[in-house]
C-alpha positions as CSV (number, residue, x, y, z in Angstrom):
1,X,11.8,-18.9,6.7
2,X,10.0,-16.9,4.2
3,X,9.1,-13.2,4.2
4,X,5.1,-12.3,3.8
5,X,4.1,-9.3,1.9
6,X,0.9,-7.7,1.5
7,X,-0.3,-5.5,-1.6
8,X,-3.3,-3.7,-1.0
9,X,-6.2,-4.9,-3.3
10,X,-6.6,-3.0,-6.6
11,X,-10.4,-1.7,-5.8
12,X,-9.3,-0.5,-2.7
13,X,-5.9,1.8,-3.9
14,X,-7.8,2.9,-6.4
15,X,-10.9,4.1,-4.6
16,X,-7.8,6.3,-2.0
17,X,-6.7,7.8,-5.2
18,X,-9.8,9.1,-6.9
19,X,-9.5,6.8,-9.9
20,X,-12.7,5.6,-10.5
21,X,-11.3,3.4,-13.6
22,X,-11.7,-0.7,-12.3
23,X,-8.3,-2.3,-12.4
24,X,-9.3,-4.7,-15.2
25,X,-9.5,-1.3,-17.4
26,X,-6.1,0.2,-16.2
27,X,-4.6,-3.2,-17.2
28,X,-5.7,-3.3,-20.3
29,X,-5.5,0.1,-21.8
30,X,-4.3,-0.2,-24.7
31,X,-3.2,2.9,-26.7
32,X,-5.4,4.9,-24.5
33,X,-3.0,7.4,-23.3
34,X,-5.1,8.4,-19.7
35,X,-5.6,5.0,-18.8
36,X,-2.1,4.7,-19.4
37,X,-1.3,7.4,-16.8
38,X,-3.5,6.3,-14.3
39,X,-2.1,3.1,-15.0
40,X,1.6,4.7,-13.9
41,X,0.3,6.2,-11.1
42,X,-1.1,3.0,-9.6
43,X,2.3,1.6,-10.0
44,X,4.0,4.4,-8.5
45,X,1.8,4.0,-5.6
46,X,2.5,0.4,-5.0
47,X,5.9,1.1,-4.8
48,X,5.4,4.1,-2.5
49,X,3.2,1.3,0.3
């Protein structure tokens, strides 16, 4: 038997949190140190759900 998990869809999370970045731009952010951040708090959220 497998297990099912659910991640909330990036637009969505994002949107609760205020970020208005899209989740292609947080991906990709290269040496941009904010997106960076916002990147990490994404992350952190994931975990938190």
């Amino acid at each position: 038997m497998g297990v099912n998990t659910y991640r909330m869809p990036d637009v969505g999370l994002l949107k609760s949190m205020d970020i208005s970045s899209t989740p292609h731009t947080l991906s990709h952010h290269g040496s941009n140190t904010s997106l960076h951040e916002l990147n990490l708090q994404r992350t952190r959220k994931w975990m938190e759900l």
